[in-house]
PDB file with one MODEL, atoms N, CA, C and O in Angstrom:
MODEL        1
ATOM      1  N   UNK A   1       0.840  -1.186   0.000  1.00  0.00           N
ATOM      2  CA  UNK A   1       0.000   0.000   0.000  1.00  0.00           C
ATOM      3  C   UNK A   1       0.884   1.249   0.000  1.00  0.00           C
ATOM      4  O   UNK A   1       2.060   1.274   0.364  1.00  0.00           O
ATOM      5  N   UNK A   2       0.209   2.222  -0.428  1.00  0.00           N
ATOM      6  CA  UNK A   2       1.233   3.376  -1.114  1.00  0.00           C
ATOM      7  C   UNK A   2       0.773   4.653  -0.678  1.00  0.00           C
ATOM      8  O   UNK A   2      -0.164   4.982  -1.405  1.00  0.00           O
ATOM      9  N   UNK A   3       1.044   5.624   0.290  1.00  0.00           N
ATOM     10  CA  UNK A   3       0.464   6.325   1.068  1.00  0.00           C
ATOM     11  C   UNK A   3       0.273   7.607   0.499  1.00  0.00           C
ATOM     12  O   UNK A   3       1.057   8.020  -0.356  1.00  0.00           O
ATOM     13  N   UNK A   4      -0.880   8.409   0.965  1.00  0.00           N
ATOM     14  CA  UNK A   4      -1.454   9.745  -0.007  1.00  0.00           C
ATOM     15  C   UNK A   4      -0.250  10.253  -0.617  1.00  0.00           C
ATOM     16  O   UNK A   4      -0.127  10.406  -1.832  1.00  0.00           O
ATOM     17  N   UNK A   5       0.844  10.571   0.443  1.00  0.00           N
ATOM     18  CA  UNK A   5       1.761  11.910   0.392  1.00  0.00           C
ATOM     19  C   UNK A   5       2.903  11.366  -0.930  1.00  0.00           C
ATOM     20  O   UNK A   5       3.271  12.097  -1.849  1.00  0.00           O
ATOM     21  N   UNK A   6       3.380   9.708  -0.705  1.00  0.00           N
ATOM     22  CA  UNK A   6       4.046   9.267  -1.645  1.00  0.00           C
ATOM     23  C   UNK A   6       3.100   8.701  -3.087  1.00  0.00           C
ATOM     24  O   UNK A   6       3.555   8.003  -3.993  1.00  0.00           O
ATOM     25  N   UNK A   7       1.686   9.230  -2.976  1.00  0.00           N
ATOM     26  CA  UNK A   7       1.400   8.928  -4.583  1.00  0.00           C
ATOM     27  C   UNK A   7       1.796  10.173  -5.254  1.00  0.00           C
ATOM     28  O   UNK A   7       2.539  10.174  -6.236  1.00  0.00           O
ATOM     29  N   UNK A   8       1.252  11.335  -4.673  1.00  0.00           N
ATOM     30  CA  UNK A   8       1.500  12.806  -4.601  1.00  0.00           C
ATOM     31  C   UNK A   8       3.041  13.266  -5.158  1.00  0.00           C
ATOM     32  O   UNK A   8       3.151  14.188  -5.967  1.00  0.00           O
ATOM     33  N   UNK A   9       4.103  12.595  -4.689  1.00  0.00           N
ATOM     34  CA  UNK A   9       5.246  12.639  -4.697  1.00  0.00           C
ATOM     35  C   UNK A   9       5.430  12.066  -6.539  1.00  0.00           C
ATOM     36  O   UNK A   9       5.707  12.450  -7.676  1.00  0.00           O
ATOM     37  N   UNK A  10       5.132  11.193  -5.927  1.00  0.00           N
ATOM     38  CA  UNK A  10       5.126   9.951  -7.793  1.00  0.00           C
ATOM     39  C   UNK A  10       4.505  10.364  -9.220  1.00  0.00           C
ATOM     40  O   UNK A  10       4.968  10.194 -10.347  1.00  0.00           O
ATOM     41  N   UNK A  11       3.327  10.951  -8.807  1.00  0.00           N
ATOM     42  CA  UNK A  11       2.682  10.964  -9.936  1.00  0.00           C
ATOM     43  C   UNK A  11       2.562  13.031 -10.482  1.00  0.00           C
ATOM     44  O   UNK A  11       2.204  13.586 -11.521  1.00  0.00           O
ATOM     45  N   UNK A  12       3.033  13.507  -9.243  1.00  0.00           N
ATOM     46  CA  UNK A  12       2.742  15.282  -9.534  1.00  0.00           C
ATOM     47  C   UNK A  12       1.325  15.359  -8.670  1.00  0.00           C
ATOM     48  O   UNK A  12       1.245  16.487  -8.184  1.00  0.00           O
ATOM     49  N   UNK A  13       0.435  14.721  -8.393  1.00  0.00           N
ATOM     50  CA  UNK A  13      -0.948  15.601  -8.048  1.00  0.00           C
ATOM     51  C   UNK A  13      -0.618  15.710  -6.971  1.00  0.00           C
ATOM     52  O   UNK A  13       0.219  15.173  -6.246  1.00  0.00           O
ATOM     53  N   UNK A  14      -1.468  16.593  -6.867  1.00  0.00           N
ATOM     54  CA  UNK A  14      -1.525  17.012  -5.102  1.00  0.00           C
ATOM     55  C   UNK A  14      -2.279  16.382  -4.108  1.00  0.00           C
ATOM     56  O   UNK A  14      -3.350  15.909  -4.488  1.00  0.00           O
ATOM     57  N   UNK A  15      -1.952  16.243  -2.799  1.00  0.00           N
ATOM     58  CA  UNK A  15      -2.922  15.672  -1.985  1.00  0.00           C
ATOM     59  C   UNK A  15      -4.186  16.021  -2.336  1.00  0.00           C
ATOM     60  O   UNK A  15      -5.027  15.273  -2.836  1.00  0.00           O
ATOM     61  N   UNK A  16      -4.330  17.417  -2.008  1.00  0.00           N
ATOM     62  CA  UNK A  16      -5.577  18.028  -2.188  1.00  0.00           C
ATOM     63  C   UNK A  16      -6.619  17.484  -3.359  1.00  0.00           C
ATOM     64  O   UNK A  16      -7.828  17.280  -3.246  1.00  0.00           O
ATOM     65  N   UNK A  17      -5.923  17.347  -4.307  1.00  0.00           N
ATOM     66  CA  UNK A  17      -6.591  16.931  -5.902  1.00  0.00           C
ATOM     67  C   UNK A  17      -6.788  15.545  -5.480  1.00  0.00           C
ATOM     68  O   UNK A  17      -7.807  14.963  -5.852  1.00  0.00           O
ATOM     69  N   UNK A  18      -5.619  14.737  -4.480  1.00  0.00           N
ATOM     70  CA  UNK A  18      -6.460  13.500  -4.672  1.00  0.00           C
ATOM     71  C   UNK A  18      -7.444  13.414  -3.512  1.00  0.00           C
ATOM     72  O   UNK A  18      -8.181  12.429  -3.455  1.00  0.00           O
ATOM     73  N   UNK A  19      -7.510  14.273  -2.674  1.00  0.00           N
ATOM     74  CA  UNK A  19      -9.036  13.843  -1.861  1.00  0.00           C
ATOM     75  C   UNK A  19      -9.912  14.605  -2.690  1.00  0.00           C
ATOM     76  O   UNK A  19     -11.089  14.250  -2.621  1.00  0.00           O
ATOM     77  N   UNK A  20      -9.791  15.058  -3.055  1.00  0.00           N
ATOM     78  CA  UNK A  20     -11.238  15.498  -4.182  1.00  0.00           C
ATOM     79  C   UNK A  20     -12.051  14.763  -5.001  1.00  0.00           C
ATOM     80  O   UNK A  20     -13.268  14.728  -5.180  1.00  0.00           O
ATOM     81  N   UNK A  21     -10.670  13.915  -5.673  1.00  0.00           N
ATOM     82  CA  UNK A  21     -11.235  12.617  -6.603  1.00  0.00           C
ATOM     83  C   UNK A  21     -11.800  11.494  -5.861  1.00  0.00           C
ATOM     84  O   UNK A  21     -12.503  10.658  -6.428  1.00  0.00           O
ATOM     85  N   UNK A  22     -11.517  11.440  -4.595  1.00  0.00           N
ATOM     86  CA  UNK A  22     -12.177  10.457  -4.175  1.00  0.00           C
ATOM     87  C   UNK A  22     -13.987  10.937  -3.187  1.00  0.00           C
ATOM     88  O   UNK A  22     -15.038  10.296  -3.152  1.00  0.00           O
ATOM     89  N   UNK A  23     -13.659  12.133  -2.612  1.00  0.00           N
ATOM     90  CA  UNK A  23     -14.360  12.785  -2.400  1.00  0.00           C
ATOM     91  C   UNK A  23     -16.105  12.929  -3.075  1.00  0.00           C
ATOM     92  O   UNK A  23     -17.202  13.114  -2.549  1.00  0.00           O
ATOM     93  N   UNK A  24     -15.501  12.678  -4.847  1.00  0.00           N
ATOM     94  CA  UNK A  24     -16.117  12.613  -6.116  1.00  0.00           C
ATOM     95  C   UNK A  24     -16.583  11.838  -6.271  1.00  0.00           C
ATOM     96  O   UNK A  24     -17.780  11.776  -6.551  1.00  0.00           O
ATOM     97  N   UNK A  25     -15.621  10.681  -6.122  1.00  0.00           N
ATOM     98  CA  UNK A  25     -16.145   9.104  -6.183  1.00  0.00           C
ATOM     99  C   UNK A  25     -14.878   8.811  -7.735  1.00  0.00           C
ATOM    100  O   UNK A  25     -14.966   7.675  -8.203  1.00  0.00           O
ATOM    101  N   UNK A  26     -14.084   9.525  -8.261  1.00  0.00           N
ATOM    102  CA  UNK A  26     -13.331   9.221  -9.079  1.00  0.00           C
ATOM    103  C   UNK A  26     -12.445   8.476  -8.600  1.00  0.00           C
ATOM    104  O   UNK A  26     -12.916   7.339  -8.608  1.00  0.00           O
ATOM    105  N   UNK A  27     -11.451   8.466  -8.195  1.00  0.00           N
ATOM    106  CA  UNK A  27     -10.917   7.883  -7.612  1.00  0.00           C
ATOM    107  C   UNK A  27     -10.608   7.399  -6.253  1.00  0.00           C
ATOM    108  O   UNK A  27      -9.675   7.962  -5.681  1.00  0.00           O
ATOM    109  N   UNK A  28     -11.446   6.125  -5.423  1.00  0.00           N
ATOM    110  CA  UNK A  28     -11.687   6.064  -4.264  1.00  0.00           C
ATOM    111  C   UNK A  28      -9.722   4.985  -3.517  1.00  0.00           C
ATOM    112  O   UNK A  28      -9.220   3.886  -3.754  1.00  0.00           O
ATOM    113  N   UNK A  29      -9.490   5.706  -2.989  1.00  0.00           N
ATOM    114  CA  UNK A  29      -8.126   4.922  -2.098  1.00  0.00           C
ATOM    115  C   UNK A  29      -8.870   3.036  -2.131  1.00  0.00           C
ATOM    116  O   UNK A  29     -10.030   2.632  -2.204  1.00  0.00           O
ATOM    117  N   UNK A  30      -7.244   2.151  -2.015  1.00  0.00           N
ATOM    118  CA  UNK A  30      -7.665   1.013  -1.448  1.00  0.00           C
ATOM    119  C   UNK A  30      -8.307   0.868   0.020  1.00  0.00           C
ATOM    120  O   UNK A  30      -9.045  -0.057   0.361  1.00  0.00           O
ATOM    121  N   UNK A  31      -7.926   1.870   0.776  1.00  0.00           N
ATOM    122  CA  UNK A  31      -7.632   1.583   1.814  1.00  0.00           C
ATOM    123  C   UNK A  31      -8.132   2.776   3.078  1.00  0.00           C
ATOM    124  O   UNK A  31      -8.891   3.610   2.583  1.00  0.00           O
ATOM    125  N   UNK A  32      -7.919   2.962   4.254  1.00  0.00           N
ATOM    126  CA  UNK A  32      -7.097   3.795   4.942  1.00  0.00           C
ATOM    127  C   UNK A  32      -6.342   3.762   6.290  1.00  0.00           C
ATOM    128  O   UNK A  32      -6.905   2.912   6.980  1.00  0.00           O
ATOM    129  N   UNK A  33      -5.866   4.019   6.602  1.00  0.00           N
ATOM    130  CA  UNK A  33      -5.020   3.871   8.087  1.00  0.00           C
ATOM    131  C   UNK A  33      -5.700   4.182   8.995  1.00  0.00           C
ATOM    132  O   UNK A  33      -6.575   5.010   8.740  1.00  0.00           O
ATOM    133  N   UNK A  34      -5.584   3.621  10.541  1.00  0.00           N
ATOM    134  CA  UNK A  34      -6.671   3.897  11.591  1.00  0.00           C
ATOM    135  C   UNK A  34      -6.509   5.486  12.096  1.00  0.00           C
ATOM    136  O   UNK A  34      -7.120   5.848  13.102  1.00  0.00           O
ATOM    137  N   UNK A  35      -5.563   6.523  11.270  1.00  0.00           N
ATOM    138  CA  UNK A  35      -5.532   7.647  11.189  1.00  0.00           C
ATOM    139  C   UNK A  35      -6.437   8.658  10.031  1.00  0.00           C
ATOM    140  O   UNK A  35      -6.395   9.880   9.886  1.00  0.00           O
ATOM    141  N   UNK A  36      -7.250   7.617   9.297  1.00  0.00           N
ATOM    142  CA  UNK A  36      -7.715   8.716   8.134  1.00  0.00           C
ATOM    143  C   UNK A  36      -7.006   8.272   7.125  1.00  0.00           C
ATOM    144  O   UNK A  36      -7.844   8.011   6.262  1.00  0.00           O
ATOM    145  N   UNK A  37      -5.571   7.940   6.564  1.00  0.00           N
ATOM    146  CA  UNK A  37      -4.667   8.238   5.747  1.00  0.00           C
ATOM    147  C   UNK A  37      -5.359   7.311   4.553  1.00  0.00           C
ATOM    148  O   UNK A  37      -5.699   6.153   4.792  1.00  0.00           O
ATOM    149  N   UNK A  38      -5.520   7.863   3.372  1.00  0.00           N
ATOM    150  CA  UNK A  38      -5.797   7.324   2.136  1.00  0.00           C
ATOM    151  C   UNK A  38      -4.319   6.527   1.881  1.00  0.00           C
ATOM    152  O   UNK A  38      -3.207   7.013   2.090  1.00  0.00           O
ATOM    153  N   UNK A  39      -4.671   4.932   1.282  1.00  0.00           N
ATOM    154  CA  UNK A  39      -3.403   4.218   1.386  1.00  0.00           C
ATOM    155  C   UNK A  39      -4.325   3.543   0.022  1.00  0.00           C
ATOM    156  O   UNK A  39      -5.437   3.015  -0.011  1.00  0.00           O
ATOM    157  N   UNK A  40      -3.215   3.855  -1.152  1.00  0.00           N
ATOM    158  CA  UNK A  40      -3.540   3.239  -2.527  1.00  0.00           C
ATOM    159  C   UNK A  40      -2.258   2.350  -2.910  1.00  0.00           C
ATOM    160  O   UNK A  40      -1.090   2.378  -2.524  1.00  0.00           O
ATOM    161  N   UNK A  41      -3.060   1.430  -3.966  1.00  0.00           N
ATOM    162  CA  UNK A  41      -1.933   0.594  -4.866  1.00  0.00           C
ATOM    163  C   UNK A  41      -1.704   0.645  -5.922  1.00  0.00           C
ATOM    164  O   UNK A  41      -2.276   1.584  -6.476  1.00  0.00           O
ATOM    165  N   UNK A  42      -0.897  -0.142  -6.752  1.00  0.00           N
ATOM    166  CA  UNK A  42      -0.556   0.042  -8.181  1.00  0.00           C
ATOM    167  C   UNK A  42      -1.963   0.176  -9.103  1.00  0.00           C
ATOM    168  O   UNK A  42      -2.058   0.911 -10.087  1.00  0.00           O
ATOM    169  N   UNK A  43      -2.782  -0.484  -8.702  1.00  0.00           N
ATOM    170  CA  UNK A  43      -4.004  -0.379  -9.779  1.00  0.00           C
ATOM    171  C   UNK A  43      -4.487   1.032  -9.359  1.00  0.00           C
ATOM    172  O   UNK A  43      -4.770   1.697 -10.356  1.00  0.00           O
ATOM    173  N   UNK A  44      -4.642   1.600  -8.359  1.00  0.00           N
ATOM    174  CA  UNK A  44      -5.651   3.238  -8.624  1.00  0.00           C
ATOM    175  C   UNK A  44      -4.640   3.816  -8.861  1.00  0.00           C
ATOM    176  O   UNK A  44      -4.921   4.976  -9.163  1.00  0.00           O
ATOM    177  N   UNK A  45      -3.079   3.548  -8.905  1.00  0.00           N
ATOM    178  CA  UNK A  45      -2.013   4.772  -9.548  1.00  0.00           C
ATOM    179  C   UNK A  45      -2.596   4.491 -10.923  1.00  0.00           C
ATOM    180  O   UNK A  45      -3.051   5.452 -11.543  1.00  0.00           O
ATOM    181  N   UNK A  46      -2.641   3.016 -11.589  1.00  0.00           N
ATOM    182  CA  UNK A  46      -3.009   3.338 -12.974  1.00  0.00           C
ATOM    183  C   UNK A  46      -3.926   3.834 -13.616  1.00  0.00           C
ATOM    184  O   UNK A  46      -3.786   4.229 -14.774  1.00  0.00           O
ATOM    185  N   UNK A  47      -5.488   3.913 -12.671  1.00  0.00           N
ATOM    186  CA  UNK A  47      -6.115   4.955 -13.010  1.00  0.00           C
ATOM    187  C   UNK A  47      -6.421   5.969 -12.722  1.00  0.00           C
ATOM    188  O   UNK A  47      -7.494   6.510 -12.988  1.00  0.00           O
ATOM    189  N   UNK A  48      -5.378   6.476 -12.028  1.00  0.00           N
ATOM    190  CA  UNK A  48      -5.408   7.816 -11.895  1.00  0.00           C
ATOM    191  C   UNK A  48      -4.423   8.269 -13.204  1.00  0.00           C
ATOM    192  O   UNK A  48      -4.905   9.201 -13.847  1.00  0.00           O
ATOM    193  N   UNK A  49      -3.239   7.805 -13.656  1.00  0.00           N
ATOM    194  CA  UNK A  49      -2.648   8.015 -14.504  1.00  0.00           C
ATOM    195  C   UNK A  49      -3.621   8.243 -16.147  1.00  0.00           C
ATOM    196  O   UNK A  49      -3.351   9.010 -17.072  1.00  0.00           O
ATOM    197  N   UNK A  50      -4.604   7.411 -16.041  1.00  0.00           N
ATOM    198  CA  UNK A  50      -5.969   7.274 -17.119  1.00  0.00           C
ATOM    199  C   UNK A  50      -6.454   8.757 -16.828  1.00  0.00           C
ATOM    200  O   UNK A  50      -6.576   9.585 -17.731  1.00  0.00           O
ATOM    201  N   UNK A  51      -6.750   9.054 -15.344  1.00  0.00           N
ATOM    202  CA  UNK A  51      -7.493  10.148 -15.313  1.00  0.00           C
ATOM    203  C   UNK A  51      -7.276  11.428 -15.814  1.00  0.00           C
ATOM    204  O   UNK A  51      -8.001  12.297 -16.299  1.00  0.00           O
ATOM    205  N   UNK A  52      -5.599  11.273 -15.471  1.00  0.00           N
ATOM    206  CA  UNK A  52      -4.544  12.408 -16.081  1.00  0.00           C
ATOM    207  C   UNK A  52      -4.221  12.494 -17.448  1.00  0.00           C
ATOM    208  O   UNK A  52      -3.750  13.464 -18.040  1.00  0.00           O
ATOM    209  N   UNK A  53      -4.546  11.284 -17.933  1.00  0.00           N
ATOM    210  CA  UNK A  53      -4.371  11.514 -19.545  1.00  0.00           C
ATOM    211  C   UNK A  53      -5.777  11.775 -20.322  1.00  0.00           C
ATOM    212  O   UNK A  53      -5.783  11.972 -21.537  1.00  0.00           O
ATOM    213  N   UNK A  54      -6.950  11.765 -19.558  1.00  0.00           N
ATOM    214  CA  UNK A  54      -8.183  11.990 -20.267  1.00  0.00           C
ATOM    215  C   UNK A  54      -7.818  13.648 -19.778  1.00  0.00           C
ATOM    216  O   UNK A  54      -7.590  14.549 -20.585  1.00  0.00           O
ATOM    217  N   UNK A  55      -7.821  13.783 -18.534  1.00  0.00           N
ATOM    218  CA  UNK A  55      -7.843  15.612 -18.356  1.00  0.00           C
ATOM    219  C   UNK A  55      -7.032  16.293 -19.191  1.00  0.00           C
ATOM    220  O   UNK A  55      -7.258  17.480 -19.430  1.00  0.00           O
ATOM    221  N   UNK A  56      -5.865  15.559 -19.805  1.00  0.00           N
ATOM    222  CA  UNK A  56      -5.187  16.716 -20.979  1.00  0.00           C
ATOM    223  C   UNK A  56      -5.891  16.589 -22.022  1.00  0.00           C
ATOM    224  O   UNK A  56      -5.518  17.215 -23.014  1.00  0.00           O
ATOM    225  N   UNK A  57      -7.024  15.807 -22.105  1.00  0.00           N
ATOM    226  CA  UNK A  57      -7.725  15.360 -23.639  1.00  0.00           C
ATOM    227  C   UNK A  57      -9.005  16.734 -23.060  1.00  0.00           C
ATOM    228  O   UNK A  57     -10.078  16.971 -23.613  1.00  0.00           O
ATOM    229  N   UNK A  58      -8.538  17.308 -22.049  1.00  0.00           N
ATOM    230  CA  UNK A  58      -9.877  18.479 -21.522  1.00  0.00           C
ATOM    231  C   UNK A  58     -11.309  17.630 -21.046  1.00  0.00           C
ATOM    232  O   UNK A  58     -12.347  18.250 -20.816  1.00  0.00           O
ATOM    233  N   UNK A  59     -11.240  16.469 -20.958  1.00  0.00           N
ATOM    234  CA  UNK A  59     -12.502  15.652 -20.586  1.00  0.00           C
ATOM    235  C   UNK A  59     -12.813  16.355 -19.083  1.00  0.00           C
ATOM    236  O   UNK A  59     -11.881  16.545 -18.301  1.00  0.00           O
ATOM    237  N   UNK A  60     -14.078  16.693 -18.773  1.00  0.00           N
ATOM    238  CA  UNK A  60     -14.540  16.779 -17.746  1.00  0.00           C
ATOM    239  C   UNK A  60     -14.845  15.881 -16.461  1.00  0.00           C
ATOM    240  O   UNK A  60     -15.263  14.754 -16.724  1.00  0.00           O
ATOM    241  N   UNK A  61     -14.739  16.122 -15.462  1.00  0.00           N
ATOM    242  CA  UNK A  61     -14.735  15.155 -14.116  1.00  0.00           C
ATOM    243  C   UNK A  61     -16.021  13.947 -14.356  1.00  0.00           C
ATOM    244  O   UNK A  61     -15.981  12.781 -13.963  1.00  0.00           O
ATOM    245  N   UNK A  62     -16.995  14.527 -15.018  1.00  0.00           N
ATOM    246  CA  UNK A  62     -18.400  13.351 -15.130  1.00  0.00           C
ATOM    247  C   UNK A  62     -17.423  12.415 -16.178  1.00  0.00           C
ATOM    248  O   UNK A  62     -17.195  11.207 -16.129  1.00  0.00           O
ATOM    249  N   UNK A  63     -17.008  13.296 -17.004  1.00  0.00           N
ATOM    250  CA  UNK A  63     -17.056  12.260 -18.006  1.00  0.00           C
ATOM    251  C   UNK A  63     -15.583  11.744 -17.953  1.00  0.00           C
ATOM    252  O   UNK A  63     -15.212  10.793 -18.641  1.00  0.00           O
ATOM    253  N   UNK A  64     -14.705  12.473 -17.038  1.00  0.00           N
ATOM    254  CA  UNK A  64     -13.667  11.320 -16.902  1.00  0.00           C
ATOM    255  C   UNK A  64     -14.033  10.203 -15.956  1.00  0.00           C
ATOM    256  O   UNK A  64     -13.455   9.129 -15.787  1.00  0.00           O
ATOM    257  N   UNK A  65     -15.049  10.653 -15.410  1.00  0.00           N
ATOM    258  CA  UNK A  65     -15.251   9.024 -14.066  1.00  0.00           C
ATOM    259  C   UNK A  65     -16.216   7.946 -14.861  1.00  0.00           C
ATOM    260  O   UNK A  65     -16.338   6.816 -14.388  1.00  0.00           O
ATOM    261  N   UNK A  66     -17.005   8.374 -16.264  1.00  0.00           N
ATOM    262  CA  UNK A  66     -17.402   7.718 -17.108  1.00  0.00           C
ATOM    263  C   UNK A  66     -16.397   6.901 -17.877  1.00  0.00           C
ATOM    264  O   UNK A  66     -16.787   5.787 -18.228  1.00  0.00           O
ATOM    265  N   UNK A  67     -15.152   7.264 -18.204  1.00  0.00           N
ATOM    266  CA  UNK A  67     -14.492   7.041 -19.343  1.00  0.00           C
ATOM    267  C   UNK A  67     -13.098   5.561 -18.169  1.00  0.00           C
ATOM    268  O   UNK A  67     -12.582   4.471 -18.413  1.00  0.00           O
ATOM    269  N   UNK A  68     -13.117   6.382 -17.181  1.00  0.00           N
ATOM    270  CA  UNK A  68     -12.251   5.612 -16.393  1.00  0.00           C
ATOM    271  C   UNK A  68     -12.825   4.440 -16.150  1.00  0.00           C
ATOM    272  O   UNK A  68     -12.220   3.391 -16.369  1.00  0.00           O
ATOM    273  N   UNK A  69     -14.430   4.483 -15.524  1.00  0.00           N
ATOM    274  CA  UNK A  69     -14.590   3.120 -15.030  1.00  0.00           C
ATOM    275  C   UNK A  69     -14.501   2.182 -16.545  1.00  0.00           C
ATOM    276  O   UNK A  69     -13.976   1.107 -16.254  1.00  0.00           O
ATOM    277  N   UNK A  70     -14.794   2.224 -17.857  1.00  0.00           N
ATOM    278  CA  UNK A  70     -14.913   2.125 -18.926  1.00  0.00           C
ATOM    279  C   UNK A  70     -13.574   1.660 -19.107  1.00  0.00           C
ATOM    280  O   UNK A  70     -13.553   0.544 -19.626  1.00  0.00           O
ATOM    281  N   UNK A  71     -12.489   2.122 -18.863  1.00  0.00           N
ATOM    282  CA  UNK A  71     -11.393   1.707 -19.172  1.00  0.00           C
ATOM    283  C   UNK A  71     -10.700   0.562 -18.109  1.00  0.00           C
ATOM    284  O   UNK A  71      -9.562   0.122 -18.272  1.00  0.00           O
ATOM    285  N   UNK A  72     -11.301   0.298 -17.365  1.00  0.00           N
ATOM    286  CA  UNK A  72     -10.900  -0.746 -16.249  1.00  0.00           C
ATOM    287  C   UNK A  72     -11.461  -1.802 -16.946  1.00  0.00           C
ATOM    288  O   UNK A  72     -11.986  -1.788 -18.060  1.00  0.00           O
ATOM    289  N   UNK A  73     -11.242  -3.013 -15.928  1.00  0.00           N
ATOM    290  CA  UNK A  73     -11.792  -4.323 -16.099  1.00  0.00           C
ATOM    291  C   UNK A  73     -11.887  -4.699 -17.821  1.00  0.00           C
ATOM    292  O   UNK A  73     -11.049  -4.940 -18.690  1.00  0.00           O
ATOM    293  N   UNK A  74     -13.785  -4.578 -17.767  1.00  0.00           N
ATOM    294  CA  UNK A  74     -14.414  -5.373 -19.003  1.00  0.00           C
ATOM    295  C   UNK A  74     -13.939  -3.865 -20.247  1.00  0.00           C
ATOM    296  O   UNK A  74     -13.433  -3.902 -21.369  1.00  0.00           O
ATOM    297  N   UNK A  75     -14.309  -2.907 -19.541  1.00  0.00           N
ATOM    298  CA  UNK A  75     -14.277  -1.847 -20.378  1.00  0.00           C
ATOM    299  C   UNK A  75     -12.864  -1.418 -21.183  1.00  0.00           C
ATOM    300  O   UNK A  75     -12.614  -0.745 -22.183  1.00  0.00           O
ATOM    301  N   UNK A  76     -12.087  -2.170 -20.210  1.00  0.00           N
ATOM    302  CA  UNK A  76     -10.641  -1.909 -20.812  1.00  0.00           C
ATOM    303  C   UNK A  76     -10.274  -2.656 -22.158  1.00  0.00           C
ATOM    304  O   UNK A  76      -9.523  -2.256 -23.048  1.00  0.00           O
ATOM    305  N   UNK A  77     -11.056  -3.955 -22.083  1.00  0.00           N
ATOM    306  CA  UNK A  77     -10.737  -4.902 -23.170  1.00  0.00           C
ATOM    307  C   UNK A  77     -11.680  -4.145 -24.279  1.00  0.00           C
ATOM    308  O   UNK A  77     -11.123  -4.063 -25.373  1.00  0.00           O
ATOM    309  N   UNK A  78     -12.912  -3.611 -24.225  1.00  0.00           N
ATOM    310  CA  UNK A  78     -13.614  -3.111 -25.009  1.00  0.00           C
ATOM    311  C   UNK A  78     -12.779  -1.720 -25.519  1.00  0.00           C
ATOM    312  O   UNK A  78     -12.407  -1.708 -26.693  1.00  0.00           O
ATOM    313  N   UNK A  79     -12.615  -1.084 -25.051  1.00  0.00           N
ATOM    314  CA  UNK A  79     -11.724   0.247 -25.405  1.00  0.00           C
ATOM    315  C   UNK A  79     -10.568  -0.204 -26.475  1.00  0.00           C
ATOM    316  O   UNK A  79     -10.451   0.625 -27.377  1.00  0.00           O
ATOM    317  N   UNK A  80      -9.739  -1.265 -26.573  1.00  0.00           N
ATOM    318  CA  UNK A  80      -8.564  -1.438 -26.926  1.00  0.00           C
ATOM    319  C   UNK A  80      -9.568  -2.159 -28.238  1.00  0.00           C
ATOM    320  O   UNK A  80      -9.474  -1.597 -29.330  1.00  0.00           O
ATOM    321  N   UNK A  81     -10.419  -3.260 -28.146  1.00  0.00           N
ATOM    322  CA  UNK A  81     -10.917  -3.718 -29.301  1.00  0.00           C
ATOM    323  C   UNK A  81     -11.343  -2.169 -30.414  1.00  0.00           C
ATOM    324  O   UNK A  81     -10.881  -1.986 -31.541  1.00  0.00           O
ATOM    325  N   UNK A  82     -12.278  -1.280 -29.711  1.00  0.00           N
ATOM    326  CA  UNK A  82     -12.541   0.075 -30.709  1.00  0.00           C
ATOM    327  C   UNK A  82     -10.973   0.816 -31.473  1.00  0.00           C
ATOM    328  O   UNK A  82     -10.790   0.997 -32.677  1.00  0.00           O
ATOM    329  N   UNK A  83     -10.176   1.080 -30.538  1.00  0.00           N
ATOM    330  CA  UNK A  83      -9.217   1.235 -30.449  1.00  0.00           C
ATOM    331  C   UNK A  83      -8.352   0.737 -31.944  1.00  0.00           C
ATOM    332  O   UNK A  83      -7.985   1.456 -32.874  1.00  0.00           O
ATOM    333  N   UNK A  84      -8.205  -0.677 -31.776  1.00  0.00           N
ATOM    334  CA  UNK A  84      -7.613  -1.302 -32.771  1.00  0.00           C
ATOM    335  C   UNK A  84      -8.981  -1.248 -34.158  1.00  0.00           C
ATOM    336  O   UNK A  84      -8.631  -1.415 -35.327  1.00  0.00           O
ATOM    337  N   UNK A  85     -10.059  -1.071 -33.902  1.00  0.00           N
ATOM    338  CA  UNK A  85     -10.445  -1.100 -35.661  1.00  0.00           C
ATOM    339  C   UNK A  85     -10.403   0.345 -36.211  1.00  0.00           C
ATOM    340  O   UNK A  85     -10.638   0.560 -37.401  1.00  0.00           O
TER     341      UNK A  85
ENDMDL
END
C-alpha cells in the first residue's frame, strides 16, 4: 500500500486533488489507516494516470469518471478492441 503523500510525490498531483477525486467518487483509495490516511496501490495509480491523460484530452470530471470506469476491467478490453479497428 502506497500512502497519499508518496502517490503525490510519484505521480505530480496534489494531496488536495487526490481527496477530491475520491471525495467525487473518481478515484476512491484502497484503503485507509486507523488515522484517516488514504493508502492506494498500483491499480488506482493506474487509473489515476488514465485520469490524467483523459484531463489533458480536456474531458470533464463526469465524463472522466465515465471514461475511467470504462477503461478498467471489461471496459478496458472493449476500449482497446474500438481502439484497434
Amino acid at each position: 500500500m502506497i500512502h497519499i503523500n508518496k502517490v503525490g510525490e510519484l505521480t505530480g498531483v496534489t494531496v488536495r486533488t487526490l481527496r477530491y477525486y475520491d471525495k467525487i467518487g473518481l478515484l476512491k483509495p484502497a484503503s485507509k489507516t486507523e488515522g484517516g490516511h488514504r493508502l492506494y496501490t498500483n491499480e488506482e495509480i493506474k487509473k489515476l494516470q488514465q485520469v490524467q491523460f483523459l484531463k489533458k484530452l480536456d474531458f470533464r470530471y463526469k465524463k472522466l469518471k465515465i471514461c475511467s470506469t470504462l477503461m478498467s476491467g471489461i471496459g478496458r478490453i472493449v476500449y482497446r478492441v474500438n481502439y484497434l479497428t
